[in-house]
C-alpha positions, -999 to +999 in steps of 0.1 A: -015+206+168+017+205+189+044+193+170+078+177+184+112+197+183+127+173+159+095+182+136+102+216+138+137+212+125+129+190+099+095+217+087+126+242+086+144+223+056+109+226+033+100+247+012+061+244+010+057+264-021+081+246-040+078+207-059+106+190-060+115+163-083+115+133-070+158+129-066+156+159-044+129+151-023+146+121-016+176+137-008+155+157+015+138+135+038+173+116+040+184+152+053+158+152+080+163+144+116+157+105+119+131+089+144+142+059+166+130+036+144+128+029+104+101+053+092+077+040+061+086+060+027+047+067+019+037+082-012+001+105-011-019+108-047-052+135-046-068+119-071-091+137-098-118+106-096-153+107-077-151+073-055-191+080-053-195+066-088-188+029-092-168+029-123-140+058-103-136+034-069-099+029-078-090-002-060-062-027-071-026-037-061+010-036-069+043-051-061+072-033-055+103-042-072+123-036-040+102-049-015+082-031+016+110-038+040+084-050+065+080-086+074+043-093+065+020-120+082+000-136+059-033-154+069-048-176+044-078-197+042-072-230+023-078-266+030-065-299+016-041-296-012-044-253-011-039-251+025-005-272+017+005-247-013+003-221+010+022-233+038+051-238+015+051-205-002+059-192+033+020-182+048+022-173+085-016-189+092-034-215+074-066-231+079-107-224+080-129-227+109-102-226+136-093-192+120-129-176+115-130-187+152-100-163+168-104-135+146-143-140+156-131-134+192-103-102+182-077-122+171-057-102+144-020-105+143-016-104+110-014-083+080-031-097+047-054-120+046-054-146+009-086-172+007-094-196-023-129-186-030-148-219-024-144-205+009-157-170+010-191-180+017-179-197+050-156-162+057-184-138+049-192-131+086-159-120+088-165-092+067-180-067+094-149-074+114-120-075+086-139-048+060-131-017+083-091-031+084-091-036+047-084-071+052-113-086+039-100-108+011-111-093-022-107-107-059-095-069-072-062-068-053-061-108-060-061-121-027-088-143-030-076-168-057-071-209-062-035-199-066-026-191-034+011-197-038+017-172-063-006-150-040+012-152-008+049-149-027+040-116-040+026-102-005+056-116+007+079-098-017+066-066-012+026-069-029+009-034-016-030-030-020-044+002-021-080+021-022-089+053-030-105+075+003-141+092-001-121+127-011-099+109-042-070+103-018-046+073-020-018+064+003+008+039-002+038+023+015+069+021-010+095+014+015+119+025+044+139+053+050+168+029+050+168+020+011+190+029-009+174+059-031+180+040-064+156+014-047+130+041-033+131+058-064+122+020-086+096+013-058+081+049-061+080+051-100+062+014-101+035+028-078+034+064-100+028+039-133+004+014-119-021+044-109-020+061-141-028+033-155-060+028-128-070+061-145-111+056-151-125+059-187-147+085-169-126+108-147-128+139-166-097+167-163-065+164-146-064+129-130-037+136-110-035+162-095-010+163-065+016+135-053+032+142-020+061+119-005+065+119+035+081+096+063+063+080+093+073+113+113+083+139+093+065+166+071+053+160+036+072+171+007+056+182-026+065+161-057+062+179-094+038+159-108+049+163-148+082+153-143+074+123-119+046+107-144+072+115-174+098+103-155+074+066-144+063+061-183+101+056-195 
């Protein structure tokens, strides 16, 4: 793969043997040479779980203390009373069938979708069309609930679904390259204490076994997995 000059440089600063705590790793993406934009803090988990058994499909949410820094859309399907509760916690879209009709027809300028689940039946066609986005409103992550409010408050304050990949991978947004590390680091450690507690009653060995934390543009760096889980339990 041909890799940018400004990726080289940054490559240069890692050591690819070494895991770093999480302080330094911060330090060292700040270090790196920035993009044009605000990159996305991701954190990477390779995860000792089988997502071919039922009971080891980790798949849940969490909100981050200190936001996603991105302004998310939020669609939600409601009507009467719900569809009002949403529109004043701040959801982007509300409605039903005028909704199933655009995204029908490729309509998809949004970001989460929230529906009260009287209505799933009506939104089930949907799912062939919002399933592959992971948009499909589900009751695990809680965005299909009669308290839709609540629901669309935490997306909008930084709620982050996640779902664990056919080879036990997870990969989720904890911010931008602009926080403050003292707010990366909170946002980070949440995420690090909300999987371990995902951890089946039938993964068998070491559950986690590598966390990696990485920008939009620049290389991975490798995260010492004792010292972060310690470090997310205090």
């Amino acid at each position: 793969m041909k890799r940018s000059k400004r990726y080289k440089q940054s490559l240069q600063l890692v050591n690819r043997l070494q895991h770093y705590e999480l302080e330094e790793a911060l330090n060292l993406l700040k270090k790196m040479p920035p993009a044009k934009f605000n990159e996305t803090v991701e954190l990477h988990f390779n995860l000792g779980v089988d997502p071919r058994k039922a009971d080891q499909q980790i798949r849940n949410s969490v909100v981050l203390p200190n936001g996603t820094g991105k302004d998310v859309r939020v669609l939600v399907f409601a009507e009467g009373d719900k569809a009002d509760e949403a529109t004043n916690a701040g959801a982007d879209f509300v409605g039903v069938d005028e909704l199933v009709e655009k995204i029908s027809g490729g309509w998809f300028d949004f970001d989460v979708v929230i529906a009260t689940p009287n209505l799933m039946g009506k939104i089930g066609k949907l799912g062939r069309i919002l399933g592959p986005r992971n948009l499909m409103p589900n009751p695990k992550v809680g965005t299909v609930t009669m308290d839709v409010g609540k629901a669309v408050g935490e997306v909008k304050s930084g709620k982050v679904a996640y779902r664990v990949d056919k080879f036990g991978n997870l990969h989720i947004p904890t911010g931008k390259l602009s926080f403050e590390n003292d707010k990366l680091k909170e946002n980070i450690l949440t995420v690090v204490s909300a999987i371990l507690k995902d951890r089946p009653a039938t993964a068998k060995g070491n559950y986690m076994r590598s966390i990696t934390l990485t920008t939009t543009m620049n290389p991975s760096v490798k995260l010492n997995v004792n010292s972060v889980t310690l470090e997310s339990k205090k």
